[in-house]
VEXMARTOR-173746 format. One line per field, with one value per residue (C-alpha): residue number from 1; chain; residue in one letter; x, y, z. Coordinates in steps of 0.1 Angstrom, whole numbers, m for minus. Layout:
N
nr c(NUM_...)
kette c(A_...)
rest c(A_...)
c1 c(X_...)
c2 c(Y_...)
c3 c(Z_...)
***
This chain:
627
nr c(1_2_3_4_5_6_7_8_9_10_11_12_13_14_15_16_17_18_19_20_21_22_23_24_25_26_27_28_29_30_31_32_33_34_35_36_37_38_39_40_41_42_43_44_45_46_47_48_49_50_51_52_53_54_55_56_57_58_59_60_61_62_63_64_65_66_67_68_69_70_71_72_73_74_75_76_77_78_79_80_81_82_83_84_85_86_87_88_89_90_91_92_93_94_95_96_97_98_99_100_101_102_103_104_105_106_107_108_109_110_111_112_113_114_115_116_117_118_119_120_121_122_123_124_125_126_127_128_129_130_131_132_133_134_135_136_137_138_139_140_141_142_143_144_145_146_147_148_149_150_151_152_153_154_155_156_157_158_159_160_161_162_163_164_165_166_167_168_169_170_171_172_173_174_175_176_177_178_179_180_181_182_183_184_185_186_187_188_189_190_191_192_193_194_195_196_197_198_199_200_201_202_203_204_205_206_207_208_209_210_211_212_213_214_215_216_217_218_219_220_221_222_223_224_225_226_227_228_229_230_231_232_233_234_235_236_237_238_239_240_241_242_243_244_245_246_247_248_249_250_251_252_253_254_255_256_257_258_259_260_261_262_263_264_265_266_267_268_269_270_271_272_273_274_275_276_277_278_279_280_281_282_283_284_285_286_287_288_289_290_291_292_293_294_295_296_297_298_299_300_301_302_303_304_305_306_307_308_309_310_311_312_313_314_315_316_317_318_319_320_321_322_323_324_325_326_327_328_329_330_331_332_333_334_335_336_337_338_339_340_341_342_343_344_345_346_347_348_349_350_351_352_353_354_355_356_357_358_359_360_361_362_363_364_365_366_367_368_369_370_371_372_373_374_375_376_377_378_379_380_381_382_383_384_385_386_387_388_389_390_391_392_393_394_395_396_397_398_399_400_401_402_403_404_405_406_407_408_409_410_411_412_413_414_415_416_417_418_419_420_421_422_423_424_425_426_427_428_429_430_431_432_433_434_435_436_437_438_439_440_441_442_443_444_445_446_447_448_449_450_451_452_453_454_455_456_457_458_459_460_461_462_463_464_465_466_467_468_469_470_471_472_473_474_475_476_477_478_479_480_481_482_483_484_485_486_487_488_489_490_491_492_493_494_495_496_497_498_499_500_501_502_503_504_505_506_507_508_509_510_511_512_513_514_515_516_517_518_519_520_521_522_523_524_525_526_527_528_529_530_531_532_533_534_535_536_537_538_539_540_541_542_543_544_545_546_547_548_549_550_551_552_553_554_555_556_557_558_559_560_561_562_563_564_565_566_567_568_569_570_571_572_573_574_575_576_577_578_579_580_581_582_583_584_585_586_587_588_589_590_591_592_593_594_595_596_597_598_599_600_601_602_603_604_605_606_607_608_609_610_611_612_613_614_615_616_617_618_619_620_621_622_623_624_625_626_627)
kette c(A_A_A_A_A_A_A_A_A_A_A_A_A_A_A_A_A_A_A_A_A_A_A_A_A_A_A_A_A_A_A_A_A_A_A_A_A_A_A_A_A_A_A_A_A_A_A_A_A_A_A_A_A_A_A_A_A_A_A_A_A_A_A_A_A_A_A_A_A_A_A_A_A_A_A_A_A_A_A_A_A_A_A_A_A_A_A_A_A_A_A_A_A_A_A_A_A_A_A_A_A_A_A_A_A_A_A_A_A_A_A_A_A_A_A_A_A_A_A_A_A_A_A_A_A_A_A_A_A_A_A_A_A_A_A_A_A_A_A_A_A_A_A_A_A_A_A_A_A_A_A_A_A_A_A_A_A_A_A_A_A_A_A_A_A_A_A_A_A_A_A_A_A_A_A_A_A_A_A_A_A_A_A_A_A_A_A_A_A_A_A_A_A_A_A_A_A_A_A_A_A_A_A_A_A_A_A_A_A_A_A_A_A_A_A_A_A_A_A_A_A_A_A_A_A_A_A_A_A_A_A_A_A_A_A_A_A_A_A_A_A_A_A_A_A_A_A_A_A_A_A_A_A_A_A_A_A_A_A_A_A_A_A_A_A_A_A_A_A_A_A_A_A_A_A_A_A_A_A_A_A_A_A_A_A_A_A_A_A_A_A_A_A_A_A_A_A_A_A_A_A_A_A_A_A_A_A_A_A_A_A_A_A_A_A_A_A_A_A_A_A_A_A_A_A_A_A_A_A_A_A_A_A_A_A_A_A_A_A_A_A_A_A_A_A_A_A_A_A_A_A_A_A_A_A_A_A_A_A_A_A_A_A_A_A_A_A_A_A_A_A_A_A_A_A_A_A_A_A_A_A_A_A_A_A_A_A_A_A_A_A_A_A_A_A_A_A_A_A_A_A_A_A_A_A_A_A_A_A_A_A_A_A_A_A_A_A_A_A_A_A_A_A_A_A_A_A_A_A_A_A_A_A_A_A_A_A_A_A_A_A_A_A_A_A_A_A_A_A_A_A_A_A_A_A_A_A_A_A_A_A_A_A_A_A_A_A_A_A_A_A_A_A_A_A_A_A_A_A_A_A_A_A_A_A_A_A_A_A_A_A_A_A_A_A_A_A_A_A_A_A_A_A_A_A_A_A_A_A_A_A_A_A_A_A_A_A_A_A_A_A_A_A_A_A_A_A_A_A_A_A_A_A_A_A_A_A_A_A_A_A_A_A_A_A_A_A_A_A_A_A_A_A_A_A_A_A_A_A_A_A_A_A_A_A_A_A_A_A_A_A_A_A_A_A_A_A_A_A_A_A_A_A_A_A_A_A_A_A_A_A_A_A_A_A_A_A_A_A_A_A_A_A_A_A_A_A_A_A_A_A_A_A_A_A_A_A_A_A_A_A_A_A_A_A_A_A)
rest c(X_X_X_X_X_X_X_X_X_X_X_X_X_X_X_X_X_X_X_X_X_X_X_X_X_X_X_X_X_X_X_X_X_X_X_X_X_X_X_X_X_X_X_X_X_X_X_X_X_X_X_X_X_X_X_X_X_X_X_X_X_X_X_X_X_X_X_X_X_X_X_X_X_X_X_X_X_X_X_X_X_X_X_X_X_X_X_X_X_X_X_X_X_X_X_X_X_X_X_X_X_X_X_X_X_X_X_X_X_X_X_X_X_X_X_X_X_X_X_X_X_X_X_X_X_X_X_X_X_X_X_X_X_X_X_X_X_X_X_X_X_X_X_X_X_X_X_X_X_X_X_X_X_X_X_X_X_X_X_X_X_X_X_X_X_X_X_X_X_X_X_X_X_X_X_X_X_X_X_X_X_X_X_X_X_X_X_X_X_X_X_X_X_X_X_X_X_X_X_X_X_X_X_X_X_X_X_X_X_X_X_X_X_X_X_X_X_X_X_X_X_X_X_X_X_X_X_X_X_X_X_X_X_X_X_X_X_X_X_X_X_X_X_X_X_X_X_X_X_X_X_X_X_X_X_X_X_X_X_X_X_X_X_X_X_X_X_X_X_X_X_X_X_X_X_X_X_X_X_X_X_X_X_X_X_X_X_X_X_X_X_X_X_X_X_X_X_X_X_X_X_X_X_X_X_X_X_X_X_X_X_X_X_X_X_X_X_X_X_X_X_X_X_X_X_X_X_X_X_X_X_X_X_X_X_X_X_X_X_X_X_X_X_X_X_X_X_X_X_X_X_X_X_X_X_X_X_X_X_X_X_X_X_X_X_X_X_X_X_X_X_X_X_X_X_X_X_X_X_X_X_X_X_X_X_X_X_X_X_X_X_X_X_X_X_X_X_X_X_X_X_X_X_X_X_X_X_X_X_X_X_X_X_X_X_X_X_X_X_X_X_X_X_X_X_X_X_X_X_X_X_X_X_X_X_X_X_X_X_X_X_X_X_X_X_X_X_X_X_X_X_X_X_X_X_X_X_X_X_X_X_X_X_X_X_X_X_X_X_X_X_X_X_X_X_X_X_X_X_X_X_X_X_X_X_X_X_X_X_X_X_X_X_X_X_X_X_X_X_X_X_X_X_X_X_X_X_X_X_X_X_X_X_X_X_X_X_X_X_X_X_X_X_X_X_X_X_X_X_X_X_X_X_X_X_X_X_X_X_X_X_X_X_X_X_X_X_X_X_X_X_X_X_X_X_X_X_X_X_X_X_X_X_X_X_X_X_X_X_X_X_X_X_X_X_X_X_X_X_X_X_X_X_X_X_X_X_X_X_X_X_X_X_X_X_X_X_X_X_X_X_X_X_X_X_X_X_X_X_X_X_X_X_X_X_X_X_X_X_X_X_X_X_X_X_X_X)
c1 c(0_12_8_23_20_34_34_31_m6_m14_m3_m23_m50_m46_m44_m78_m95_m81_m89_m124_m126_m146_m147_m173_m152_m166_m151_m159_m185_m170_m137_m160_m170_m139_m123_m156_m152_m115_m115_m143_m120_m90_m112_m128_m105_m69_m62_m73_m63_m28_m29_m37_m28_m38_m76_m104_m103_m135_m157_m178_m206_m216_m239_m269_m303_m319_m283_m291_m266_m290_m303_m262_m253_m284_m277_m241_m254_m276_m304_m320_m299_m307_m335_m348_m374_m392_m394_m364_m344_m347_m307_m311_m286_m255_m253_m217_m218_m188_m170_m172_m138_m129_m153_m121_m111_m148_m156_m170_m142_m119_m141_m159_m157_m183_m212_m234_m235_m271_m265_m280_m286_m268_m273_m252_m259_m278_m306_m340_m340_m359_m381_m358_m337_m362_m383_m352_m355_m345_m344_m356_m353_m360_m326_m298_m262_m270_m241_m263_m241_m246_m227_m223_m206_m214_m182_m147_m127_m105_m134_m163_m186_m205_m243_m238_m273_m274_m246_m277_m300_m326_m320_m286_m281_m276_m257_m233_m234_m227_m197_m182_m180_m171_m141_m136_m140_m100_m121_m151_m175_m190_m226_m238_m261_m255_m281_m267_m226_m213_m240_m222_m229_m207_m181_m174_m169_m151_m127_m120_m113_m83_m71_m71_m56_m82_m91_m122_m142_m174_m203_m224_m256_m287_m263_m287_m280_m250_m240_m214_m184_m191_m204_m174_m150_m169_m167_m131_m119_m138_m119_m88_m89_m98_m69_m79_m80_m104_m90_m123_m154_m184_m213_m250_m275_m310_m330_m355_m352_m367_m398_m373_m358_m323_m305_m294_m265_m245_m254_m222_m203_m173_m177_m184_m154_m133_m140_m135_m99_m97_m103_m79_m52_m39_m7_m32_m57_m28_m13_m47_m50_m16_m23_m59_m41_m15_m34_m59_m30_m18_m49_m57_m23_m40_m69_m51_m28_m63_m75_m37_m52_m87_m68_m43_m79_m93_m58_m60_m95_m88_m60_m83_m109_m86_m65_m93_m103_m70_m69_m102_m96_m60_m77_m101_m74_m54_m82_m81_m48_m48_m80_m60_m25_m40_m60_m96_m105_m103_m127_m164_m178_m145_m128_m161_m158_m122_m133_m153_m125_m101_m120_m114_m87_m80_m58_m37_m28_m19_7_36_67_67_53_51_23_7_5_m11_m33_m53_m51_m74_m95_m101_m116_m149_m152_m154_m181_m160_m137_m161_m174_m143_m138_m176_m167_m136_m155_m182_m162_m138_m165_m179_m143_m139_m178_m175_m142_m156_m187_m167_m147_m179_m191_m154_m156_m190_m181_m149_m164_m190_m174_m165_m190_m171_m178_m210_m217_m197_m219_m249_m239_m228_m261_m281_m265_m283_m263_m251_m229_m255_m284_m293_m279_m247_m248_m255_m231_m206_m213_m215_m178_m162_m178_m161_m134_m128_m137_m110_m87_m95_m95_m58_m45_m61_m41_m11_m8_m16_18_36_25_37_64_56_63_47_15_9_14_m13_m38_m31_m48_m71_m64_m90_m80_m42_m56_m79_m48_m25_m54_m53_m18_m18_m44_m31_m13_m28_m25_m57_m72_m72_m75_m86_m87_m51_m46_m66_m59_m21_m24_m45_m14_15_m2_m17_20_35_14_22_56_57_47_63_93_92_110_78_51_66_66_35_18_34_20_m15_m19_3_m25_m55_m43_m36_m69_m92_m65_m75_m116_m114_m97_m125_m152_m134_m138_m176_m156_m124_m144_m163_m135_m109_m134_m127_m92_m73_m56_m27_m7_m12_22_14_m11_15_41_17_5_40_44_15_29_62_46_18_51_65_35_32_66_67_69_39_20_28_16_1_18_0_m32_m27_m11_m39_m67_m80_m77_m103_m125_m155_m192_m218_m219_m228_m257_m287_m320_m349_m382_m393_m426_m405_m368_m360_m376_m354_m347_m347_m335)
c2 c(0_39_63_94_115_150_176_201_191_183_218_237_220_226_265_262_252_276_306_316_351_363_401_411_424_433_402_379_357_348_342_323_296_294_283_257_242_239_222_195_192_187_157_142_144_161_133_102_107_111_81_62_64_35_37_32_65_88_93_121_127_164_185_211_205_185_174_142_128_101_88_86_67_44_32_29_6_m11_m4_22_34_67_88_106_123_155_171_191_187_151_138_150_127_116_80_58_33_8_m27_m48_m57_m19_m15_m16_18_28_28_58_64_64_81_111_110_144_128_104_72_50_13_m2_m31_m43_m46_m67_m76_m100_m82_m76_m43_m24_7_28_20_45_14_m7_m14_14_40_73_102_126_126_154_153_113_92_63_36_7_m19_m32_m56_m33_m11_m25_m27_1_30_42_67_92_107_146_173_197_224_246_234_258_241_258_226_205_233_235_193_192_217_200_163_177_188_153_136_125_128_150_132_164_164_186_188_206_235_243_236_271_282_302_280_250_271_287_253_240_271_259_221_241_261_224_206_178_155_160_136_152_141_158_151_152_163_168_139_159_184_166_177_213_216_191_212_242_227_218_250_270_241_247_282_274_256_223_189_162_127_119_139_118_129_114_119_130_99_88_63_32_22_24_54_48_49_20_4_11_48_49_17_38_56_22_6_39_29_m8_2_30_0_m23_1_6_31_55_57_61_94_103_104_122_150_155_152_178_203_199_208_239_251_245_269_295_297_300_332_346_337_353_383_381_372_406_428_413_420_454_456_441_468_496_489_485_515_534_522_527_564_573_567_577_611_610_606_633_652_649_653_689_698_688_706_740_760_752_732_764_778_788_769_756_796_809_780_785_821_811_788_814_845_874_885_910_883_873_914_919_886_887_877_853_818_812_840_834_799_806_832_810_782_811_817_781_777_768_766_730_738_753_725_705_726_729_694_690_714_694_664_679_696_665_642_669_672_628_622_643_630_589_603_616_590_568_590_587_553_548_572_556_520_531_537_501_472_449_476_482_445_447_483_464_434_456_479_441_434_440_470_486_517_546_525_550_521_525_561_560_532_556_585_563_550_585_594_566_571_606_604_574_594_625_596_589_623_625_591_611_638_616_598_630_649_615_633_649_687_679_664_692_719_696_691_733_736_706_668_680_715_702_679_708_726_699_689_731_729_697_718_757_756_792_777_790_814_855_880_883_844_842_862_847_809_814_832_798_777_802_804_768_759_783_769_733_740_758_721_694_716_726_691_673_694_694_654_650_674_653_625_633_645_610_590_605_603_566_563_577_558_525_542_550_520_496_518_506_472_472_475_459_421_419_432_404_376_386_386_369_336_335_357_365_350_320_312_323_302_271_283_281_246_237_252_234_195_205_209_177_157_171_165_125_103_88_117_126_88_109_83_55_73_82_46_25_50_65_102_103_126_105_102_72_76_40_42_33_54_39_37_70_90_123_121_153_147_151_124_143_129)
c3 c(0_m12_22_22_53_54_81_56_49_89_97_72_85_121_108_92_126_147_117_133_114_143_130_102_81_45_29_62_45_12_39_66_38_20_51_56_22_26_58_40_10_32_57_25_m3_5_40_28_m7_2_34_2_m29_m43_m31_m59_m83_m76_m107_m98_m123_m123_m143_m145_m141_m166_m182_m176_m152_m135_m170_m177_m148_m147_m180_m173_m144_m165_m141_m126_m94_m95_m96_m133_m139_m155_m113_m110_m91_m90_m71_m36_m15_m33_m47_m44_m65_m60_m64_m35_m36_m31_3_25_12_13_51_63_84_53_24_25_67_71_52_66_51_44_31_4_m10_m33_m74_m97_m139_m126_m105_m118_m138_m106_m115_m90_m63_m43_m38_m23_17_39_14_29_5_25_44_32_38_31_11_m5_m6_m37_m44_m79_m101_m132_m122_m129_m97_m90_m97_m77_m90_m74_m90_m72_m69_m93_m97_m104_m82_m70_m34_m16_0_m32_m49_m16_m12_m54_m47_m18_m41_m68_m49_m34_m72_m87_m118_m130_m153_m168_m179_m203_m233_m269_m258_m225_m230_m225_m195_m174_m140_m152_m168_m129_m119_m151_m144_m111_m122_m144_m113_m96_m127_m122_m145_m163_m190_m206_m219_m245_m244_m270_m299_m328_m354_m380_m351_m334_m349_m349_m314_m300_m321_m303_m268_m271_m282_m246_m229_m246_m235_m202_m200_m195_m219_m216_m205_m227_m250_m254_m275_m268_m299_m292_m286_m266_m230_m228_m204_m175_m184_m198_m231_m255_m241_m274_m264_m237_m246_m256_m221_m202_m226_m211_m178_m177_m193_m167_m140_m154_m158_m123_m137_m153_m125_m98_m124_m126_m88_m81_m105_m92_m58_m68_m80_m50_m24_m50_m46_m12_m7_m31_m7_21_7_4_32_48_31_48_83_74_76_105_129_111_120_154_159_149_173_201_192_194_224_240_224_240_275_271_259_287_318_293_299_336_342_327_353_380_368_350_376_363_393_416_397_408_436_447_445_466_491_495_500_532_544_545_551_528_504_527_547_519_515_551_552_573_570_599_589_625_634_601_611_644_628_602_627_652_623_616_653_654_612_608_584_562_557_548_525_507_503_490_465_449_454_427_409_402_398_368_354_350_347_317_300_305_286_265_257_253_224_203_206_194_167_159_163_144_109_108_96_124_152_141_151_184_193_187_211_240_231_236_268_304_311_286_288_278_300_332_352_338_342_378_386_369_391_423_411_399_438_459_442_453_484_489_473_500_528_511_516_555_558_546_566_596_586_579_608_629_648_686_669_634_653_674_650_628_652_660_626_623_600_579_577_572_547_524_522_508_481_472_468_445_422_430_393_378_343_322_348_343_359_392_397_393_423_442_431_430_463_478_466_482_513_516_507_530_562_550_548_585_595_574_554_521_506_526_511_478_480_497_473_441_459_461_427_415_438_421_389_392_410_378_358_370_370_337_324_341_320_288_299_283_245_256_269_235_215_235_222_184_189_158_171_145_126_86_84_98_73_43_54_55_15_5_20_7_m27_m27_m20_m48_m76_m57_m60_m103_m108_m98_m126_m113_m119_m152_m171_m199_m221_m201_m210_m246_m247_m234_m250_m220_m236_m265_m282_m296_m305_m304_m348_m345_m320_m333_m320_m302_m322_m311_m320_m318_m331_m312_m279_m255_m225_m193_m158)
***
């Protein structure tokens, strides 16, 4: 027995499962099944096909509706085995027809593995000529995705033959099945008729089947009498251009079936004589194979450079939505940062609060030069004013939770934007939109605020914590507690925020003047490297703080994002083509697969019509036999 096994093939196909294409990008669909019917083509055709080289040869017999394909291979049989009739479409489930010699390569575990498989009985030259095999036991037509299994003794050993759906069918499920064994077949028995030859619907697949380098025999069927040699010439010069020769061309005159529905014998005896030299030629059907075989993995590696292609848009797509993402909330906490550094806090309600806390501008006029006594002054007019401090630390409070409140919303509304200029974040916007809690959903909203507001106030507990530490020592705690924790603490925060950056006229004063003299008393305390550092401090703390805050409101857009993530690289899935490539020219170039001297040799390549065939009596010379 003739195994190959190459890592080459096993590794392209461990890439195809984990390539999940989760992003809709605009080419995602046309991506998402080629990567579908790949896989199939690699399980049916591509593995056991190259485990075993020497397996039966698969005749597949394809066609258009009404081609007559099941009058073909009924006749071929010499009984009816298939079903043909005027409804179209008339093959639903698949139909194996094969020696029983060959059922060891034939298991379902071995031969077309995704496809269910329904036993039949079997037929032989003896057997009563049966009006259909429909009426055999067990025969349930209904089923799809259903491999009817036959075996015969009308087949030579060494070929099995496949009846396919329609290519055309009007039902997407035979097209797709007719597709998916048609790219399983080591040879294409094409069925067409003189009428309906250049149709555009066969051509795409015929096209293909050149791209492949698979072998393909045609037959022409109901060739008006005298028309043969003009339309074969006709048909073999669109092949030829196509870039593709026929191992055979078989014309079928117009005639009409007998009582059971099939032609004359002497109708296909060159086709059946093609066969039974096909079977008993065991060179030309293994060349045969390892050319199909060849081409298969070549262009197994041309779908998976485009599909490299397709993978190179979704981790650009997958970047893009994360970057902007990222740049959002990076803008948002950019945002915040400047509040907190430029003055603007100190503004309005926090400026007039301040006000109260401190009395009136009238004390920062009439400052003396001793930090002591101004020390000892503010901490008298602080007595009794507890008030006040809170008041100032309500004010921040608001005025903070305004300043980060407004860039998170802010940075909700870019991404939506952003995310919404893309047909993948379009999709991702509409699943967050779909969930319990979405982000714009007035529970969000208030969870938000309730967030932004514990965080703040842990951040104000933070600083209270601080000067605690600071103020530690006998002299630093008593000169604390002359002014108050809280009071101590107000200060500090007006310090981390007393940059005059953006404010005019009158503020300036008055908010630089807060931070000299908030800095001053802090420093108549801790010393001016202490303040400096603890002032740093708090303004590093609550930056991390809204960091962290505003980085767990991205999570909404990061969690759905994360499960579209791209498992492998673009490169990944090139490197795997080019393999794929290289054993494709191995497999052509073996001696084995080039036998077109076997074939020429022993007749298998021919170009013929039935001239002798003698027509059925007929009441209608050019009726046409229909499946």
């Amino acid at each position: 027995m003739q195994h190959t096994n190459d890592e080459r093939v096993y590794s392209a196909r461990k890439l195809l499962d984990e390539l999940t294409l989760p992003l809709d990008t605009a080419d995602v669909t046309r991506a998402r099944e080629q990567v579908r019917s790949l896989s199939k083509q690699y399980d049916d055709y591509i593995l056991p096909r190259l485990t075993a080289l020497e397996a039966p040869l698969t005749v597949v017999v394809g066609g258009s509706t009404g081609a007559g394909k099941s009058t073909l291979v009924n006749t071929l049989m010499g009984t009816p085995v298939s079903r043909s009739s005027a409804l179209r479409p008339t093959t639903r489930q698949p139909i194996l027809l094969y020696r029983a010699e060959d059922s060891e390569y034939l298991t379902p575990e071995r031969f077309l593995p995704t496809l269910e498989r329904q036993e039949m009985a079997s037929i032989s030259e003896t057997s009563p000529r049966r009006s259909d095999i429909w009426e055999l036991p067990g025969a349930e037509h209904h089923l799809h995705d259903t491999l009817i299994s036959v075996q015969t003794s009308a087949l030579p050993r060494g070929i099995t033959l496949i009846d396919a759906p329609d290519i055309d069918s009007v039902s997407d499920e035979n097209r797709r099945l007719a597709n998916e064994l048609l790219s399983a077949a080591d040879l294409w028995l094409f069925v067409t008729t003189a009428n309906r030859y250049a149709d555009a619907v066969p051509w795409d697949l015929l096209h293909r089947a050149a791209q492949r380098n698979i072998a393909v025999a045609v037959v022409l069927n109901r060739v008006p009498e005298g028309a043969a040699d003009e339309i074969e010439s006709d048909l073999m010069r669109m092949l030829t251009e196509a870039g593709m020769t026929p191992v055979i061309l078989h014309s079928i005159h117009e005639q009409l079936r007998d009582e059971q529905g099939m032609l004359p014998a002497e109708a296909v005896a060159p086709l059946t004589s093609w066969l039974e030299q096909l079977g008993a030629d065991a060179p030309a059907r293994a060349a045969i194979a390892r050319r199909t075989l060849a081409g298969a993995i070549t262009g197994a590696g041309n779908s998976l450079q485009e599909l490299a292609d397709a993978q190179t848009r979704q981790v650009e797509t997958y970047t893009g939505l994360e970057t902007a993402v990222t740049l959002a909330y990076e803008d948002a906490l950019a945002r915040v940062e400047d509040s907190l550094t430029d003055g603007s806090l100190l503004r309005g309600e926090v400026l007039a609060r301040w006000h109260d806390f401190v009395g009136t501008g009238d004390f920062f006029r009439s400052l003396e030069n001793r930090i002591g006594r101004l020390r000892d002054r503010f901490a008298g007019m602080l007595t009794g004013k507890p008030a006040a401090t809170t008041r100032v630390e309500q004010a921040l409070e608001t005025g903070l939770h305004a300043v980060v409140l407004d860039a998170a919303q802010r940075a909700h509304e870019t991404i939506r934007r952003s995310w919404g200029a893309e047909r993948a974040g379009r999709v991702l916007l509409q699943e967050i939109d779909e969930s319990p809690y979405p982000p714009h959903s007035a529970q969000a909203r208030a969870e938000l605020d309730e967030t932004i507001a514990a965080e703040i106030r842990a951040w104000q507990s933070s600083v209270l914590d601080m000067i605690r530490a600071e103020g530690s020592g006998k002299r630093q705690r008593a000169r604390v507690l002359s002014l108050g924790v809280n009071a101590t603490a107000v200060l500090l925060m007006m310090v981390a925020f007393s940059a005059t950056g953006g404010l005019t006229g009158i503020e300036i004063g008055i908010a630089g003047g807060s931070g000299v003299v908030g800095s001053k008393l802090l420093e108549s305390v801790f010393g001016e490297d202490a303040v400096r550092r603890m002032a740093t401090r708090a303004r590093s703390d609550l930056v991390a703080r809204l960091e962290t805050l505003l980085k767990r409101q991205s999570e909404d857009y990061r969690q759905v994002l994360s499960s579209r993530e791209p498992r492998i690289q673009p490169d990944e899935i090139r490197v795997a083509a080019e393999q794929l490539h290289e054993l494709g020219q191995e497999l052509d170039h073996d001696p084995l697969a080039r036998r077109e001297d076997s074939l020429q040799n022993s007749g298998l390549v021919q170009h013929m019509h039935d001239d002798t065939t003698q027509p059925l009596p007929v009441k209608n010379s050019r009726q046409e036999h229909t499946r």
